[in-house]
N, C-alpha and C positions, 0 to 999 in steps of 0.2 A: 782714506775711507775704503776705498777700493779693495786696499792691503787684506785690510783688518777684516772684511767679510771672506776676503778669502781662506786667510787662517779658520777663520771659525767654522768655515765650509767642510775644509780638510780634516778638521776636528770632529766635526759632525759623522764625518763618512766613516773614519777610522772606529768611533766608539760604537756606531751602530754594525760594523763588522766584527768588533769583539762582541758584543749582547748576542748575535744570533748563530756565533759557535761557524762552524764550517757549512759552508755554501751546498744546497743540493745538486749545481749543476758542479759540480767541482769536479774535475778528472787528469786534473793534470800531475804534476810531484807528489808525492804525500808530503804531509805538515813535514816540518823537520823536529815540530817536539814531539811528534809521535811516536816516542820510544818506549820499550820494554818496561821502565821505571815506571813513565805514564799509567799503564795499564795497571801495575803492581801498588802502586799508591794512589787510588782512586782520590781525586779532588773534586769534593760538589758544593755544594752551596749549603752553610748552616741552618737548618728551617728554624732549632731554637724551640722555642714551646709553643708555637702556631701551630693550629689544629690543621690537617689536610681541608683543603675544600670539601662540599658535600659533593655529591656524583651530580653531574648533568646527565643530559638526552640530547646530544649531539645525531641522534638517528640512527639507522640501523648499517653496520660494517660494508662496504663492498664487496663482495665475493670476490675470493680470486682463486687461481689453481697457478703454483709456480715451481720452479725445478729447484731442487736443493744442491746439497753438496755432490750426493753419490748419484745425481741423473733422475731420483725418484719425483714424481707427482705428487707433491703438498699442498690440499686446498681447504680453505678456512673448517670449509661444510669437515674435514675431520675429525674437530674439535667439538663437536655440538656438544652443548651442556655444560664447557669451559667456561671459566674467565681466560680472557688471552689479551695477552699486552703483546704490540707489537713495534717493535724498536727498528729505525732506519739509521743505518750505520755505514761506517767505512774505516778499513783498519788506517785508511792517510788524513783520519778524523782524530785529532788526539784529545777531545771531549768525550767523543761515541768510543775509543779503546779506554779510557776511566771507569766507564762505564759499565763494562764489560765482566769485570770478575764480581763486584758486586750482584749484577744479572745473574750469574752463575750461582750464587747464595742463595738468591731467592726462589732461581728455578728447582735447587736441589731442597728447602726446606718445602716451597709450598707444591710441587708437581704433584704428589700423592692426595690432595685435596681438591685438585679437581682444576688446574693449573698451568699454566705455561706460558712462554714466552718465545714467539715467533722474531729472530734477527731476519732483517732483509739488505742485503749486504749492496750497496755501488762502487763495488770494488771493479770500474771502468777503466778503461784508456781507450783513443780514439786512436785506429789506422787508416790511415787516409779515412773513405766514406764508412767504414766499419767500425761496430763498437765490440768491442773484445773483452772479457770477463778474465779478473786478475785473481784464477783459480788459485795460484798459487799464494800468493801474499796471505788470502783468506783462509786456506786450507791450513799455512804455517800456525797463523792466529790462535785458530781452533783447537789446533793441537797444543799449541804453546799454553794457553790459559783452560786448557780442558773446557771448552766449550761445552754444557751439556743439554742445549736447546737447540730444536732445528735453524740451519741457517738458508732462506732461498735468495733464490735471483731475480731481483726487477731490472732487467739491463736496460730497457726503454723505460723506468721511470714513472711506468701507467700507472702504477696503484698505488706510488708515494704520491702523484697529484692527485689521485681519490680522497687518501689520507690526508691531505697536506700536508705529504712530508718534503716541502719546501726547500728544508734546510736542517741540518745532521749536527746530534743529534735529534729527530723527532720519535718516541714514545706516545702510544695512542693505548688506551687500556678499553675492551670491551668487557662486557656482562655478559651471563651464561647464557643471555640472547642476542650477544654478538652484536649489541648496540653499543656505540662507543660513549663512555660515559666519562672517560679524563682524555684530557689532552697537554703534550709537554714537547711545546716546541725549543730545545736546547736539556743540556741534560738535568737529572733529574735527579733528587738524593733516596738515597736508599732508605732513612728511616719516612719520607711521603711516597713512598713508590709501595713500602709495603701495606702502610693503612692504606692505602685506597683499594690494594689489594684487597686486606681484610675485610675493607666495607662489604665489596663487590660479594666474595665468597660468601659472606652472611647473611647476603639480601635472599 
């Protein structure tokens, strides 16, 4: 008896760390399928002919002001009047790198419409009591997949637990008043990332 709840215990643990993708306190190795291919052959989930959910009211965005790639000050208040989706990522996340080049799709088709998409990158590693930003790995990324949405830094984590970005990756989508209306803990397919899109744009 004893045995057997432990197998299903073990079972239990393993399938709930596959369902919610890569850990947000995570800073240790990168994945090891987080390779180049990963990124280039995006794999998400079939939605099939299910209609997107309709928009909730999840409440209004957290403000925040955070530092990008080249040192610049990027805060939400930039965007006023946007839809803005904002993705919690990490290139040793090999969900959140699938991800990534289809984001690039959608930020170069819908940007001119009033659009964008903020990455916020936990590209960490711990030295002794210091947390140290893995400019480099990110910076490769960027260049590697032509990034063409800002990427900033949450090195403390403060405004992925605003978001509840828990766990990587987390997609959180506001409206042109920066009220968050989808929420997508683990990643997300590109044909429901764009309707909700669409929605948002045409309210």
């Amino acid at each position: 008896m004893f045995r057997s709840t432990s197998i299903f215990l073990v079972a239990f643990v393993l399938l709930c760390a596959c369902f919610y993708g890569c850990g947000g306190d995570e800073v240790d190795e990168p994945d090891a399928m987080a390779t180049d291919s990963d990124a280039s052959n995006p794999i998400v989930p079939d939605p099939g002919d299910r209609p997107p959910p309709a928009p909730r009211d999840f409440g209004a965005a957290p403000a925040f002001q955070l530092e990008d790639l080249d040192g610049n000050q990027v805060a939400l208040d930039d965007f006023q009047g946007q839809v803005v989706a904002i993705n919690f990522w990490a290139t040793w996340c090999a969900p959140c790198r699938r991800e990534v080049p289809e984001f690039v799709e959608i930020q170069a088709e819908h940007q001119d419409r009033g659009f964008t998409i903020l990455g916020i990158s936990r590209d960490i590693e711990h030295d002794g009591g210091n947390i140290i930003r893995d400019e480099e790995a990110v910076q490769e990324f960027v260049e590697q997949f032509d990034v063409n949405y800002p990427i900033l830094w949450d090195t403390e984590n403060v405004y992925g637990d605003g978001y509840n970005g828990f766990g990587m990756p987390t997609t959180v989508i506001l409206d042109r008043d920066h009220k968050i209306r989808f929420r997508h803990n683990g990643i997300v397919d590109k044909v429901t990332f764009e309707a909700e899109i669409e929605m948002l744009l045409n309210e």
